[in-house]
C-alpha positions in Angstrom: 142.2 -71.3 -254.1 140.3 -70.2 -250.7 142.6 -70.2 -247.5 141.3 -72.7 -245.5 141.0 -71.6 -241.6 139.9 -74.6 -239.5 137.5 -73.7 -236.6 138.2 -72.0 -233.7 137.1 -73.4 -230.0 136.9 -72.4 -226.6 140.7 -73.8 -225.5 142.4 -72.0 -228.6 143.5 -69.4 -226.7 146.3 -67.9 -229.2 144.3 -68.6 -232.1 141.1 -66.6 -230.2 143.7 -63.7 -228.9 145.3 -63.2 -232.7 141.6 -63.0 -234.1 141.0 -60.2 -231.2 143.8 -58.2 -231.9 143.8 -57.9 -235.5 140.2 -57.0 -234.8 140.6 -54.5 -232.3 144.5 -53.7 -233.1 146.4 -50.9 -230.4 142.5 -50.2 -229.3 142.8 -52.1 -226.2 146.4 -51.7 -224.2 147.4 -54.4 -221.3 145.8 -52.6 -218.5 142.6 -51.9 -221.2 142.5 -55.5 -222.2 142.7 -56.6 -218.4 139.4 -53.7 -217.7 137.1 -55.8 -220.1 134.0 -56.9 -218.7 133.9 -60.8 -219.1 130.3 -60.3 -220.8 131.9 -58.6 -223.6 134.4 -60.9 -223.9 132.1 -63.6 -224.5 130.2 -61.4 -227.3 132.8 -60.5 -229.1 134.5 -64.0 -229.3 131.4 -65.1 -230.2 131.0 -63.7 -233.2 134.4 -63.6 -234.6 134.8 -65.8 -237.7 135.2 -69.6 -237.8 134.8 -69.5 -234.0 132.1 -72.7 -233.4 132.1 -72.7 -229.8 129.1 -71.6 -228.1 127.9 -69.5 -225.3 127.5 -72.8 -223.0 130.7 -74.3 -223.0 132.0 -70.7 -222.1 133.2 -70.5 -218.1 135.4 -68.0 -216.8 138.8 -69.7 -216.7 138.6 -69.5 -220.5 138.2 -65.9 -221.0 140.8 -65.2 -218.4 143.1 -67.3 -220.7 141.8 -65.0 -223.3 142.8 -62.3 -221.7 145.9 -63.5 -220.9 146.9 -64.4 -224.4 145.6 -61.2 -225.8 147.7 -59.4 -223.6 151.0 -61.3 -224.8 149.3 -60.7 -228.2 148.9 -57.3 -227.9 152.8 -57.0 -226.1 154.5 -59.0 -229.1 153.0 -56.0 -231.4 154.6 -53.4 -229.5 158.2 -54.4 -230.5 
C-alpha cells in the first residue's frame, strides 16, 4: 500500500524545511541556507512534492520561517 503524504502549505514550516533538506542534504550549511535569495526559495518550494500552496499566498515572513526551520533542520543532521 502507497504511503500516504497529506499536502504541504505555506505555514508548514518543518514539514517544508525536512522536504528541503532531504532534497538538498549538507549542500546548503546555516550561513549558505541564510545567503538564499528569497526568489529561489519560493521556486524551489514550489515545486517540491505534495506542496499545494501557490506563488500568491507566498509573503516574506513565510520563507523567513523557512529558513529558519531549515536551518534547525539542517543543525539536527549535524549531530
Amino acid at each position: 500500500m502507497a504511503h500516504f503524504e497529506p499536502p504541504i502549505h505555506w505555514n508548514d514550516y518543518e514539514d517544508i524545511a525536512l522536504k528541503l533538506y532531504e532534497k538538498f542534504g549538507d549542500d546548503f550549511s546555516e550561513s549558505k541556507i541564510y545567503r538564499i535569495r528569497f526568489t529561489d526559495l519560493l521556486e524551489w518550494v514550489l515545486t517540491l512534492p505534495n506542496f499545494t500552496g501557490t506563488r500568491e499566498e507566498s509573503n516574506e515572513g513565510h520563507l523567513e520561517m523557512i529558513q529558519s526551520a531549515w536551518v534547525y533542520e539542517w543543525r539536527d543532521n549535524q549531530k
